[in-house]
N, C-alpha and C positions, 0 to 999 in steps of 0.2 A: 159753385162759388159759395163762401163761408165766411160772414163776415159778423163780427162781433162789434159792438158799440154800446157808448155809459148812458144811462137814461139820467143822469142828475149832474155829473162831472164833463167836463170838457166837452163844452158846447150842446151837451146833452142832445146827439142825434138820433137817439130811440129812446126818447122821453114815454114816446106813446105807441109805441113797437103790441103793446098788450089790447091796442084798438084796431089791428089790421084784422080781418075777417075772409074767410075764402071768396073767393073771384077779385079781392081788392089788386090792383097794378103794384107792382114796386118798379121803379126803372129806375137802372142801373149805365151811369153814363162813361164812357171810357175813353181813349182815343180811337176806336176802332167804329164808334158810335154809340148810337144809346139802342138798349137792351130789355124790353120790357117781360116784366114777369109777373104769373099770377098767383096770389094765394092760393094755399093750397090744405094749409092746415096749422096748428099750432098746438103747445104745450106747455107743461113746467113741466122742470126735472132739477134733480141736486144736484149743487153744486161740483158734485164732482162727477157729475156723468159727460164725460170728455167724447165719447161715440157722438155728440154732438157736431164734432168739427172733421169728422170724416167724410170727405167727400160726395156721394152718392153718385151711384150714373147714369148719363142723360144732361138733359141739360135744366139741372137744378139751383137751386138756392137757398141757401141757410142764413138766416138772421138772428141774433141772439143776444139776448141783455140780463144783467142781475136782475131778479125779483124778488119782492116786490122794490121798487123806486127806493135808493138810500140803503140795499141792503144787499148780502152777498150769498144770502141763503140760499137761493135758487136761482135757475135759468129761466126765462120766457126767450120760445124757440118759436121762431116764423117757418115755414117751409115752402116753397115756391116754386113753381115752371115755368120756362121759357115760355112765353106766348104764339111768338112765331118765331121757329128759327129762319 
């Protein structure tokens, strides 16, 4: 799963995405139920590094926002796994 979000526009739902830390939970709620997942790692990278939003496999998770806050220069990228399938 690959999910991108604005840290300062529209509701700002990764305001604070640059404070998760490995072993932090993310849970992921859907109609199928909720999905928890655990940090795994994180980075910057430029803005144009789109490998980003390619899938990986396994049962993972990508999270991603402009950085720094207000700006389009870079990514801050979350990486995560399923905790229990």
């Amino acid at each position: 799963m690959v999910v991108a979000g604005h840290r300062t526009t529209n509701s700002r739902p990764f305001r604070n995405i640059d404070q998760l830390a490995p072993g932090d939970p993310i849970l992921v709620r859907a109609d199928a139920g909720t999905f928890q997942y655990r940090v795994t790692g994180s980075r910057v990278v430029e803005e144009n590094e789109v490998w980003i939003v390619d899938q990986q496999p396994g049962h993972t998770i990508t999270l991603f926002a402009c950085h720094p806050p207000g700006s389009a220069q870079y990514r801050y990228v979350v990486f995560g796994e399923l905790a229990a399938p």
